[in-house]
ChimeraX commands (.cxc) that place a marker at each C-alpha (Angstrom):
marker #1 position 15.11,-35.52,8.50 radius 0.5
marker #1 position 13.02,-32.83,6.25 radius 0.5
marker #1 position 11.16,-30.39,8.10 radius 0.5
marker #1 position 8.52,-28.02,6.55 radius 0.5
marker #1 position 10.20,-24.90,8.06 radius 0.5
marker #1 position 13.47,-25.31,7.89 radius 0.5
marker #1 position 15.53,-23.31,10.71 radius 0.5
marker #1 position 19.07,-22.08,10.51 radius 0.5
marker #1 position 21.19,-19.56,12.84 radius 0.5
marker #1 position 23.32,-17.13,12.14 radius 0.5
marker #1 position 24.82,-14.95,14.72 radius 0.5
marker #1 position 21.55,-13.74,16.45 radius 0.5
marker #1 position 19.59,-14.38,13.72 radius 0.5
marker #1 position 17.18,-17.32,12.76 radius 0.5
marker #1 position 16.11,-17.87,9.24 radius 0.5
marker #1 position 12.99,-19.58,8.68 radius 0.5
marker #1 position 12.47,-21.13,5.15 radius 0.5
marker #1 position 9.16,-23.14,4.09 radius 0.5
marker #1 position 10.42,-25.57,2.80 radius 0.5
marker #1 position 7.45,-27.41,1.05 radius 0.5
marker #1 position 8.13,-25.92,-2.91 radius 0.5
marker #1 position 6.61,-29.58,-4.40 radius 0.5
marker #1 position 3.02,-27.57,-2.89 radius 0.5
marker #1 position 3.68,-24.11,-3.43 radius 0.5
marker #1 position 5.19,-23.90,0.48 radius 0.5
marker #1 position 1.58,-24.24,1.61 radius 0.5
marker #1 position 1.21,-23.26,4.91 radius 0.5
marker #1 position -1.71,-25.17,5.87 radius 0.5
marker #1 position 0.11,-28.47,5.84 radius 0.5
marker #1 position 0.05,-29.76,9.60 radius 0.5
marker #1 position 4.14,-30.54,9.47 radius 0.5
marker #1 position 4.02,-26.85,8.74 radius 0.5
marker #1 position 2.08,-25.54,11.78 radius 0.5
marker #1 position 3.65,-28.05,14.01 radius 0.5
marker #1 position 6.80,-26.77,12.89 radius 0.5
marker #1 position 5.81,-23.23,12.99 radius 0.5
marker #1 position 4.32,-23.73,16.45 radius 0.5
marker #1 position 7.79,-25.20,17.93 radius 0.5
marker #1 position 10.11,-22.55,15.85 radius 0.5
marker #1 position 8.18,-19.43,17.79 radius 0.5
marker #1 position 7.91,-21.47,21.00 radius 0.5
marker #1 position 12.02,-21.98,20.55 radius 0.5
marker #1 position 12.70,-18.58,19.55 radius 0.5
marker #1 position 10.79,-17.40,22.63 radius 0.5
marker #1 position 12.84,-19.43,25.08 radius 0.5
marker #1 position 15.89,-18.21,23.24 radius 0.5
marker #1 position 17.05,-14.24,24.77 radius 0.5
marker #1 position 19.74,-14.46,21.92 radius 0.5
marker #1 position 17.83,-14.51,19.55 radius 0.5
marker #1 position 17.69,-10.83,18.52 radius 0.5
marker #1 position 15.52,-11.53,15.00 radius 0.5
marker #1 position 14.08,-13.86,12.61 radius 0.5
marker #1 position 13.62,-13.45,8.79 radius 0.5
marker #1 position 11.14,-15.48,7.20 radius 0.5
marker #1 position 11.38,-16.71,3.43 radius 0.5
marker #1 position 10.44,-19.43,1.43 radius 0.5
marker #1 position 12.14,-22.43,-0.65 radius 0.5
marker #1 position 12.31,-22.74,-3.86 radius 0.5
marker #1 position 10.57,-19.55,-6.85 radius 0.5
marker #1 position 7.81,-19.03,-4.69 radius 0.5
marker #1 position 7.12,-17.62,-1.20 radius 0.5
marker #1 position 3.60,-18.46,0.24 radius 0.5
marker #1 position 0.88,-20.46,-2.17 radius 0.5
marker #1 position -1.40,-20.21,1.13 radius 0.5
marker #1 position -3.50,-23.25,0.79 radius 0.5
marker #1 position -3.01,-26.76,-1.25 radius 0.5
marker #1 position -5.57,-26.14,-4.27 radius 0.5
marker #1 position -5.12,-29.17,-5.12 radius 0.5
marker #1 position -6.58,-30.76,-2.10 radius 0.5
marker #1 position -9.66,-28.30,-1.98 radius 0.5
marker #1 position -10.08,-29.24,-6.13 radius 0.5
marker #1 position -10.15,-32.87,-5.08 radius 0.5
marker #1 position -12.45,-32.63,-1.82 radius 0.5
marker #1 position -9.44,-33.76,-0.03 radius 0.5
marker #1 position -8.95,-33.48,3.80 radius 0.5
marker #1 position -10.35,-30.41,5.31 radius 0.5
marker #1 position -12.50,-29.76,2.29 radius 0.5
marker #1 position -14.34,-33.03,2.27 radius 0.5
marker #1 position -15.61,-32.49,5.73 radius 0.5
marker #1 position -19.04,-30.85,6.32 radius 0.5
marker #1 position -19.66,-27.05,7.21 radius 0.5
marker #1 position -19.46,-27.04,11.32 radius 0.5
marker #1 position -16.29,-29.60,11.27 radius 0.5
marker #1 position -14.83,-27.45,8.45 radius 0.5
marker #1 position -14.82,-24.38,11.07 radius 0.5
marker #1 position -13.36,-26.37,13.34 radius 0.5
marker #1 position -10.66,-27.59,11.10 radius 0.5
marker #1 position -9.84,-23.89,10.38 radius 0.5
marker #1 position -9.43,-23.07,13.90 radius 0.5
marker #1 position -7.27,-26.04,14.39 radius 0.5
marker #1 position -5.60,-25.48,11.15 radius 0.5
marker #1 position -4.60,-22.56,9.11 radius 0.5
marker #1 position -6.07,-20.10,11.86 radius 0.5
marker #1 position -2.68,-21.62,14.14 radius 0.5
marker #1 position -0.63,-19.24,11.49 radius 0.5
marker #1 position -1.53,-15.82,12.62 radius 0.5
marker #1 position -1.57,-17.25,16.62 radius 0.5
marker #1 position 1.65,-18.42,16.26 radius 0.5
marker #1 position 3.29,-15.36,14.25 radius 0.5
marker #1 position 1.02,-13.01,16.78 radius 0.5
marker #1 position 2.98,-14.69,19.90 radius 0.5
marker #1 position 6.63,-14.00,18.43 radius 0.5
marker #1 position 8.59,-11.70,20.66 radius 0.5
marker #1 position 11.16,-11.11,18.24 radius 0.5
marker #1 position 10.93,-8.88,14.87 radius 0.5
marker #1 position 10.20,-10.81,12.01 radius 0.5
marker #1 position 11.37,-10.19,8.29 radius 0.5
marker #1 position 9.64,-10.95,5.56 radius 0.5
marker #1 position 12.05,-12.04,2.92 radius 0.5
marker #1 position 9.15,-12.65,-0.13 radius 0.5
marker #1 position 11.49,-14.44,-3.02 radius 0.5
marker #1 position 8.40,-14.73,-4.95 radius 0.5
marker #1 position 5.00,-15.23,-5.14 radius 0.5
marker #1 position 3.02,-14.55,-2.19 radius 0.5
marker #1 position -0.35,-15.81,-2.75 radius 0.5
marker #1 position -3.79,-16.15,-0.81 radius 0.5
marker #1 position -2.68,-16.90,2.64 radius 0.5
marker #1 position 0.93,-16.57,1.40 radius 0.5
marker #1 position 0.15,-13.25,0.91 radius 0.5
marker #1 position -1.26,-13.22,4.29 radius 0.5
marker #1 position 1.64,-14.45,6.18 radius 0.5
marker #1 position 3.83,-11.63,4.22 radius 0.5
marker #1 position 1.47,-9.08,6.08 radius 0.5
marker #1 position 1.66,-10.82,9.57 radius 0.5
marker #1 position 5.72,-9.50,9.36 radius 0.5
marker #1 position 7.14,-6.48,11.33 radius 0.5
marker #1 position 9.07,-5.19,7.99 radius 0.5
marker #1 position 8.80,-6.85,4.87 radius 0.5
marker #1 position 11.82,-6.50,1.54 radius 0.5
marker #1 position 10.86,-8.11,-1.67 radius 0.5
marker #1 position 12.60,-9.75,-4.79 radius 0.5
marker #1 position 12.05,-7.96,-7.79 radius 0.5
marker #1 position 10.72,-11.16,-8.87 radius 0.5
marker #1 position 7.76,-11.02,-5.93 radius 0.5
marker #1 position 4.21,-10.52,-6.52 radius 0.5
marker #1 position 1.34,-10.26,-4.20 radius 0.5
marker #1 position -2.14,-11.38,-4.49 radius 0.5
marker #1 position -5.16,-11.33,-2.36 radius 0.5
marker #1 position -6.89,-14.13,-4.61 radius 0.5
marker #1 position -9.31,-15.85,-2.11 radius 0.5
marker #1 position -12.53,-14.76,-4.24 radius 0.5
marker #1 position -11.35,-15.58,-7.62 radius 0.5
marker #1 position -11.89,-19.38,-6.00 radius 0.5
marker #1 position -15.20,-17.78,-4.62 radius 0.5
marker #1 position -13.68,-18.00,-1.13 radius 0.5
marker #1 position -12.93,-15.11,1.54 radius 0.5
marker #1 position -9.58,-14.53,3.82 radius 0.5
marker #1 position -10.02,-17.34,6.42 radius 0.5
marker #1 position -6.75,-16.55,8.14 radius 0.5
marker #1 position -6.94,-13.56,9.32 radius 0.5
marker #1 position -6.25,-11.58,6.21 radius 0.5
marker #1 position -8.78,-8.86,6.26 radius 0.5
marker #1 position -7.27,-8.05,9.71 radius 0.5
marker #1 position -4.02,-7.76,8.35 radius 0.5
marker #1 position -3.78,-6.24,4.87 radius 0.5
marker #1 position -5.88,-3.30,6.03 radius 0.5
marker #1 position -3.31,-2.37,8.90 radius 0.5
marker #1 position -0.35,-3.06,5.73 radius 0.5
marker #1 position -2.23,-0.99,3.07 radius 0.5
marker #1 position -4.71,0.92,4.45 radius 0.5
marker #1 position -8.27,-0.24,3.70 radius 0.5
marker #1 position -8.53,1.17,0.18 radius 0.5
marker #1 position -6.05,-0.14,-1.48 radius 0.5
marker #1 position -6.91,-3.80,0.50 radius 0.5
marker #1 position -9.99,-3.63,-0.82 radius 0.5
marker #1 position -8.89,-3.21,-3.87 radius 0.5
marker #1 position -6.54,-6.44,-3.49 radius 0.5
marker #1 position -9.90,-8.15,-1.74 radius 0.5
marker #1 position -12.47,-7.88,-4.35 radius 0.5
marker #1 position -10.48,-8.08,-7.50 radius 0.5
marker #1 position -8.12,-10.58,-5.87 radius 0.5
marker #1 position -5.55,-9.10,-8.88 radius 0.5
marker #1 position -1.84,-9.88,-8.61 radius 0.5
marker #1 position 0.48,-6.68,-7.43 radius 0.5
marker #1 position 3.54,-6.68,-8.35 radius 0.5
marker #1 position 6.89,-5.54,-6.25 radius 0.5
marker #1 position 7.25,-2.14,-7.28 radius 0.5
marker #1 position 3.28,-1.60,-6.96 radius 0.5
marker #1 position 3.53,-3.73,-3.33 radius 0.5
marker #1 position 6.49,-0.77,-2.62 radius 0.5
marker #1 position 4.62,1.86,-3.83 radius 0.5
marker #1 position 1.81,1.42,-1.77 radius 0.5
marker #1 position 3.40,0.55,1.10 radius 0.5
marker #1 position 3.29,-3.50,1.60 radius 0.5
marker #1 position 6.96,-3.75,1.36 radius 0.5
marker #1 position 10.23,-1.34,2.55 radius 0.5
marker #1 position 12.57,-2.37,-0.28 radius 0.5
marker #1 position 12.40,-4.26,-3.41 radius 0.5
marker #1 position 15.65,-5.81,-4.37 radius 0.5
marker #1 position 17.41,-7.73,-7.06 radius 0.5
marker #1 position 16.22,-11.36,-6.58 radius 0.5
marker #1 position 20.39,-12.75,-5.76 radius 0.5
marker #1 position 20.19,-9.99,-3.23 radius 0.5
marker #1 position 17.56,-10.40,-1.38 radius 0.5
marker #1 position 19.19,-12.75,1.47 radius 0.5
marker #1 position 21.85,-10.22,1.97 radius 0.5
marker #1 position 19.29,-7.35,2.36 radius 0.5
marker #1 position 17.26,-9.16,4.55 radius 0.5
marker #1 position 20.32,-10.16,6.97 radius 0.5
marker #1 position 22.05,-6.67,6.82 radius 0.5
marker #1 position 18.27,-5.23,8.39 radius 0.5
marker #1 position 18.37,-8.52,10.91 radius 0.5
marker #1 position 21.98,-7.26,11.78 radius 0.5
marker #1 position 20.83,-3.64,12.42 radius 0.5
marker #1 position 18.47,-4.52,14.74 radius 0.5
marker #1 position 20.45,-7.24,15.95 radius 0.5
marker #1 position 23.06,-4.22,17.19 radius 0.5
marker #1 position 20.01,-3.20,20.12 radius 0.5
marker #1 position 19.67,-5.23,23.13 radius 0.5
marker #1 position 17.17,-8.38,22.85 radius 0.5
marker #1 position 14.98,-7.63,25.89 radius 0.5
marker #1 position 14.47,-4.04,24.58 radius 0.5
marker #1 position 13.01,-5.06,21.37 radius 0.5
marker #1 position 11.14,-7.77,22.66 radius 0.5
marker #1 position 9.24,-5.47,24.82 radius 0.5
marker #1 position 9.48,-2.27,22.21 radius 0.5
marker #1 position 7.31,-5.22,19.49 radius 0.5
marker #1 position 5.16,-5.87,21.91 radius 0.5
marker #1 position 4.42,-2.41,22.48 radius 0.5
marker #1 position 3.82,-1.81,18.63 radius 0.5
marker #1 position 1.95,-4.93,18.99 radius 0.5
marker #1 position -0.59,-3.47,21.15 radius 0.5
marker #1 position -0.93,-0.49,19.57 radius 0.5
marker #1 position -2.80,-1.81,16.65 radius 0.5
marker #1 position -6.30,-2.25,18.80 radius 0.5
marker #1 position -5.42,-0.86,22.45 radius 0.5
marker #1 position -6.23,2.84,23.52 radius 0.5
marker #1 position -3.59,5.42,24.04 radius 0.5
marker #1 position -4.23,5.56,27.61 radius 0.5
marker #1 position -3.89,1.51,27.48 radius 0.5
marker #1 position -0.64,1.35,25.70 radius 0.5
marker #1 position 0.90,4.34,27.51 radius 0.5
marker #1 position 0.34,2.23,30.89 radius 0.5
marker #1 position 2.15,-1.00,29.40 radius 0.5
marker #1 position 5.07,1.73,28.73 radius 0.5
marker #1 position 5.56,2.81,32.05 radius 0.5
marker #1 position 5.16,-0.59,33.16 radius 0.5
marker #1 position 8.35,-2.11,30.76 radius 0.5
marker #1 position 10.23,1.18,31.07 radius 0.5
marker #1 position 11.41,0.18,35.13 radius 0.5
marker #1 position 12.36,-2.98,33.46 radius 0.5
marker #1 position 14.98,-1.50,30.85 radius 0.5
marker #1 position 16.43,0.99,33.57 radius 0.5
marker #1 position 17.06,-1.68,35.92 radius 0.5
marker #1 position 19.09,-4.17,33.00 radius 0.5
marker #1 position 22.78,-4.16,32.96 radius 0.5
marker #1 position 23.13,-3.43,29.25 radius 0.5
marker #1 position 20.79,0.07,30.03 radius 0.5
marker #1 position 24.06,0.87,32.14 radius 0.5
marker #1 position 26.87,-0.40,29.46 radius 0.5
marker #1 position 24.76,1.79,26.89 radius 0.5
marker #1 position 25.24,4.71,29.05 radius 0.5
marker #1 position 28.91,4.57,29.73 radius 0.5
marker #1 position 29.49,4.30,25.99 radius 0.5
marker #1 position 27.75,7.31,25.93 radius 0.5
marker #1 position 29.53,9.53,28.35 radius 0.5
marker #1 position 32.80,8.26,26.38 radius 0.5
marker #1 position 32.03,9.66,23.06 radius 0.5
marker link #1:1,2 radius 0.2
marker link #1:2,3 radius 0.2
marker link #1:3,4 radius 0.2
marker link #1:4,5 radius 0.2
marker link #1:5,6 radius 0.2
marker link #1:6,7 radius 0.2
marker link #1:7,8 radius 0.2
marker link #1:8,9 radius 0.2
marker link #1:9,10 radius 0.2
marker link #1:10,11 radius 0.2
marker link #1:11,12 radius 0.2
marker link #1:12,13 radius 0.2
marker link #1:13,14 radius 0.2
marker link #1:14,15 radius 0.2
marker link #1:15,16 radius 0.2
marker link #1:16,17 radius 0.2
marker link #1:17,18 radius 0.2
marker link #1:18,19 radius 0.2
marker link #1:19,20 radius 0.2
marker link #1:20,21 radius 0.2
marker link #1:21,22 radius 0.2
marker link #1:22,23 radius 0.2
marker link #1:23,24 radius 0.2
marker link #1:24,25 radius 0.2
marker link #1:25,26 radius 0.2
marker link #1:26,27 radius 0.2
marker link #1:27,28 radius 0.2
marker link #1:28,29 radius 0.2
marker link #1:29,30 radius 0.2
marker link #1:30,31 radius 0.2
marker link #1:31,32 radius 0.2
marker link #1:32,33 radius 0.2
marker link #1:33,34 radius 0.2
marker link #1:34,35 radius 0.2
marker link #1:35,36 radius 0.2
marker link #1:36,37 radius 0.2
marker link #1:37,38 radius 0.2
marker link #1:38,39 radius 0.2
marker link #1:39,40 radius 0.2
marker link #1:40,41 radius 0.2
marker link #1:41,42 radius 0.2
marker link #1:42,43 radius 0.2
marker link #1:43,44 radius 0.2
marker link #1:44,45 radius 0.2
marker link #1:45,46 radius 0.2
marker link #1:46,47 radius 0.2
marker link #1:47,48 radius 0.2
marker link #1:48,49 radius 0.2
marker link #1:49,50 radius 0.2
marker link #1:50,51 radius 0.2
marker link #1:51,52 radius 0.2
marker link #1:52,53 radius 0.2
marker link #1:53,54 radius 0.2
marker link #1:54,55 radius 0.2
marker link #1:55,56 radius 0.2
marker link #1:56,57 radius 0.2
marker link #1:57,58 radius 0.2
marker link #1:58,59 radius 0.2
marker link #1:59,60 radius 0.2
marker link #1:60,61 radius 0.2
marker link #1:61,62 radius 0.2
marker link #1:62,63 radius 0.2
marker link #1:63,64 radius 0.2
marker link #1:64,65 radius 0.2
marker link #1:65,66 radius 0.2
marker link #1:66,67 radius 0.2
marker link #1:67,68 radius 0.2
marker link #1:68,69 radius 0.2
marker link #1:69,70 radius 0.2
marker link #1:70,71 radius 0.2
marker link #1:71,72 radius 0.2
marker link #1:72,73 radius 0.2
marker link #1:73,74 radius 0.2
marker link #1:74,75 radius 0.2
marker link #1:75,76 radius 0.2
marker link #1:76,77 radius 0.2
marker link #1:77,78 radius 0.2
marker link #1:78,79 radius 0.2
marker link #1:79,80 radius 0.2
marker link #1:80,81 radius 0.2
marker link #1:81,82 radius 0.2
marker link #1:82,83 radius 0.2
marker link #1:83,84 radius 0.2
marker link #1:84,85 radius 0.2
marker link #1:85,86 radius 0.2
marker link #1:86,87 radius 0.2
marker link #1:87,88 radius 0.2
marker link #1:88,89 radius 0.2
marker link #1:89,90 radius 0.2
marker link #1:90,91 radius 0.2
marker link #1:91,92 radius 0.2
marker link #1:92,93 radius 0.2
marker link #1:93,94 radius 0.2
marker link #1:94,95 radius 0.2
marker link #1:95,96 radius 0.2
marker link #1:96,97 radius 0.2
marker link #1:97,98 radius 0.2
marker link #1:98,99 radius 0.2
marker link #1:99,100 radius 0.2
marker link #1:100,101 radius 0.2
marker link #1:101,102 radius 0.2
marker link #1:102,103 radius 0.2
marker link #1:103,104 radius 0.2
marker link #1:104,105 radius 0.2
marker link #1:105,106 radius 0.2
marker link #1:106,107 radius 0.2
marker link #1:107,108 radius 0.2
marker link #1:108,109 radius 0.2
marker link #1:109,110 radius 0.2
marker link #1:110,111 radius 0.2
marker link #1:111,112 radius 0.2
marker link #1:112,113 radius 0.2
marker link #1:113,114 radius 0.2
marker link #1:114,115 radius 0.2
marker link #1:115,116 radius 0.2
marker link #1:116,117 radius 0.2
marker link #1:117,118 radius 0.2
marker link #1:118,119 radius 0.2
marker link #1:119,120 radius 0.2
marker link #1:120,121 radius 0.2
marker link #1:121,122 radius 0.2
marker link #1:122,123 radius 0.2
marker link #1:123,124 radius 0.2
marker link #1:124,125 radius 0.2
marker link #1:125,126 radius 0.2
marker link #1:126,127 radius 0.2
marker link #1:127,128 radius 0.2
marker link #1:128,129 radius 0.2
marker link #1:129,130 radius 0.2
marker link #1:130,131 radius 0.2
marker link #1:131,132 radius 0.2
marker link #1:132,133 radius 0.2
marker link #1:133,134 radius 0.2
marker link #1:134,135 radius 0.2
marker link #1:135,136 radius 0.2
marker link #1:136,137 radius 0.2
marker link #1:137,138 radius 0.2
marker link #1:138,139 radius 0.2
marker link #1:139,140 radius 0.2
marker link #1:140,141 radius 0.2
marker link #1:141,142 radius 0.2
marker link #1:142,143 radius 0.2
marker link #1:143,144 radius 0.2
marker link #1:144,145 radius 0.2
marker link #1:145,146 radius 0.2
marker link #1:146,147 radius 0.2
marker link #1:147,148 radius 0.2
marker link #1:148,149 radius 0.2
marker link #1:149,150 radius 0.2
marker link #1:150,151 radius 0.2
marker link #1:151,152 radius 0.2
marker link #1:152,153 radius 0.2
marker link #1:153,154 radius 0.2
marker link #1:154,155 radius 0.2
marker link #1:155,156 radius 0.2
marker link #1:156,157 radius 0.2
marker link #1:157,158 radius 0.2
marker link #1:158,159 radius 0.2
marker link #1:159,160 radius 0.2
marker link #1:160,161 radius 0.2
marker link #1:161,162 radius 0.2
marker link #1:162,163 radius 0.2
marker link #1:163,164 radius 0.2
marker link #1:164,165 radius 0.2
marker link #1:165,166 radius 0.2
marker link #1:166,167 radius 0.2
marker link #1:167,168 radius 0.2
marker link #1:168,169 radius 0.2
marker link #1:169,170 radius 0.2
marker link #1:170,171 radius 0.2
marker link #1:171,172 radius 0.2
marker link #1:172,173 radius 0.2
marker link #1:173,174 radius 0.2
marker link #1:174,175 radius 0.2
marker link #1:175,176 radius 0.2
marker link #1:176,177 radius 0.2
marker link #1:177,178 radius 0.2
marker link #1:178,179 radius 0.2
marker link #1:179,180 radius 0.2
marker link #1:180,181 radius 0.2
marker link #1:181,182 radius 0.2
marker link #1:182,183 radius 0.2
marker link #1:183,184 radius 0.2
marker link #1:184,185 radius 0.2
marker link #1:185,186 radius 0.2
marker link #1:186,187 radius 0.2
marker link #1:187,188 radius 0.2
marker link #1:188,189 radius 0.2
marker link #1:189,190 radius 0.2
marker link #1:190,191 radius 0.2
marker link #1:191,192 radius 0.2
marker link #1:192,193 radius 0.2
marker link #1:193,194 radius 0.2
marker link #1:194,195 radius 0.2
marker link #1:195,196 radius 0.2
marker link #1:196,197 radius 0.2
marker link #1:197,198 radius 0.2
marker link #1:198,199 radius 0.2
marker link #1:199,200 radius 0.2
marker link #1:200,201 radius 0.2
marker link #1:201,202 radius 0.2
marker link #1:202,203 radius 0.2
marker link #1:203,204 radius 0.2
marker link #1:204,205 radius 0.2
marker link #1:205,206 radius 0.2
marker link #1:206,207 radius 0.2
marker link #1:207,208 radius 0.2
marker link #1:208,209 radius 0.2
marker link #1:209,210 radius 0.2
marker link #1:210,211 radius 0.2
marker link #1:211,212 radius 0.2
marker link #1:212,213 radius 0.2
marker link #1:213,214 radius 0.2
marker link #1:214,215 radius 0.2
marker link #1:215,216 radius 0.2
marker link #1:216,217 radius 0.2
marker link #1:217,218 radius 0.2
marker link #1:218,219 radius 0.2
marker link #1:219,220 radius 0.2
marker link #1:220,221 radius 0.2
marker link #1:221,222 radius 0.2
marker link #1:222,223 radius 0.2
marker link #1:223,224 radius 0.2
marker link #1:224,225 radius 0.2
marker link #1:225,226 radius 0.2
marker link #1:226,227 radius 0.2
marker link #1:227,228 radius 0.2
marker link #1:228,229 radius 0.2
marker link #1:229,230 radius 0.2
marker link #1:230,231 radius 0.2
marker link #1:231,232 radius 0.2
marker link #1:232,233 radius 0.2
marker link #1:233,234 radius 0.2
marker link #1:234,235 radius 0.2
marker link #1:235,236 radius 0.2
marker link #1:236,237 radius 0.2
marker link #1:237,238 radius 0.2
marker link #1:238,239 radius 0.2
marker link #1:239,240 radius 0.2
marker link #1:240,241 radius 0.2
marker link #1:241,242 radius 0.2
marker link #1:242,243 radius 0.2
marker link #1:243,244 radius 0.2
marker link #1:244,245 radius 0.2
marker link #1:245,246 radius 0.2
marker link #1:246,247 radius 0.2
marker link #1:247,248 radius 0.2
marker link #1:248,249 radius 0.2
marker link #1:249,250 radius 0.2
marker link #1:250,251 radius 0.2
marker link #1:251,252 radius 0.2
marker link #1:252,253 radius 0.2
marker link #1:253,254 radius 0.2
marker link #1:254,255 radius 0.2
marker link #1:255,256 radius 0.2
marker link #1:256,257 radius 0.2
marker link #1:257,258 radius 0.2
view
């Protein structure tokens, strides 16, 4: 049966495609959030589970919304204002709850365009390698629209707020070696290798101990809007909790042998 995220393992890896190319892998269908929803929730559950790069089907990454639908008053966009805000809390607004909840790193493999919320998504990744063939785009008010998934939260903390205002009120297309010069991305690589990068990083972090990066994410997590003093306190909190696991011990016998 097709599934708008498609999920595969490898070693302790999962590989999330969108897998909806026929709309640009929107990511406001609701097969898409459901699917999005269970594929964090599972992941979660999972202490195997070590990472989890995200790309998409097909030449594109991330169209963010179906165009098509808002052209044609379809769905959300023939509903009136106040059930339109509800429909965005129920809808696309699940995205960034959903990524925000994932314990595990998560890799942005961006194959190609990444565009309104698509671009979006890209930023709601830990780490983030490009194709060469990737572009980025901030478009919302070329359609006379603003970021209504969380965008302006996240670009700012990618790029800095200059340069995502500069992507928010021209809503111009950056390409992969602009998106690495400023910062949006780690790597760009050749499109045919941009799998292969993405699971060598997965593998590299894969080599740590799950529990530790779990709590070490949501540490970084925090960091974005808690105080010093606040983050500092959830350290000493998690810290007991690494001493006391097995592996803490195993890590330190290797150690001594070197």
């Amino acid at each position: 049966m097709h599934t708008a995220l498609q999920v595969e393992r490898h070693q302790s890896t999962q590989v999330w495609t969108i897998d909806l190319p026929h709309l640009g892998n929107a990511i406001t269908e609701p097969d898409f959030l459901d699917a999005l929803d269970a594929a964090v929730d599972a992941a979660n559950a999972d202490d195997s589970i070590t990472a989890v790069i995200l790309t998409g089907a097909g030449k594109t990454f991330s169209a963010g919304g179906n165009v098509k639908e808002m052209a044609d008053r379809r769905g959300l966009f023939a509903l009136d204002a106040v059930s339109q805000r509800r429909a965005y809390v129920e809808g696309i607004q699940r995205v960034p709850r959903a990524v925000g909840r994932l314990e595990v790193p998560l890799i942005g493999a961006v194959n190609g365009g990444a565009i309104g919320a698509g671009c979006d998504l890209a930023m709601m990744c830990d780490i983030r390698i490009a194709s060469d063939r990737a572009f980025f785009a901030e478009s919302f008010v070329q359609l006379g629209l603003i970021p209504g998934d969380g965008g302006s939260w996240f670009l700012p903390r990618a790029v800095g707020y200059e340069r995502a205002a500069e992507m928010t009120f021209t809503g111009d297309r950056v390409d992969a070696a602009t998106a690495h010069q400023w910062g949006m991305v780690s790597e760009v690589v050749p499109h045919d290798d941009l799998m292969r990068t993405a699971t060598i990083l997965a593998d590299r972090i894969g080599k740590n101990p799950g529990h530790a990066l779990r709590m070490a994410k949501r540490l970084m997590q925090e960091s974005r809007t808690s105080t010093l003093d606040t983050v500092l306190g959830m350290a000493a909190a998690m810290q007991p909790l690494a001493h006391g696991h097995p592996e803490h011990d195993a890590r330190l016998a290797k150690w001594r042998t070197k």
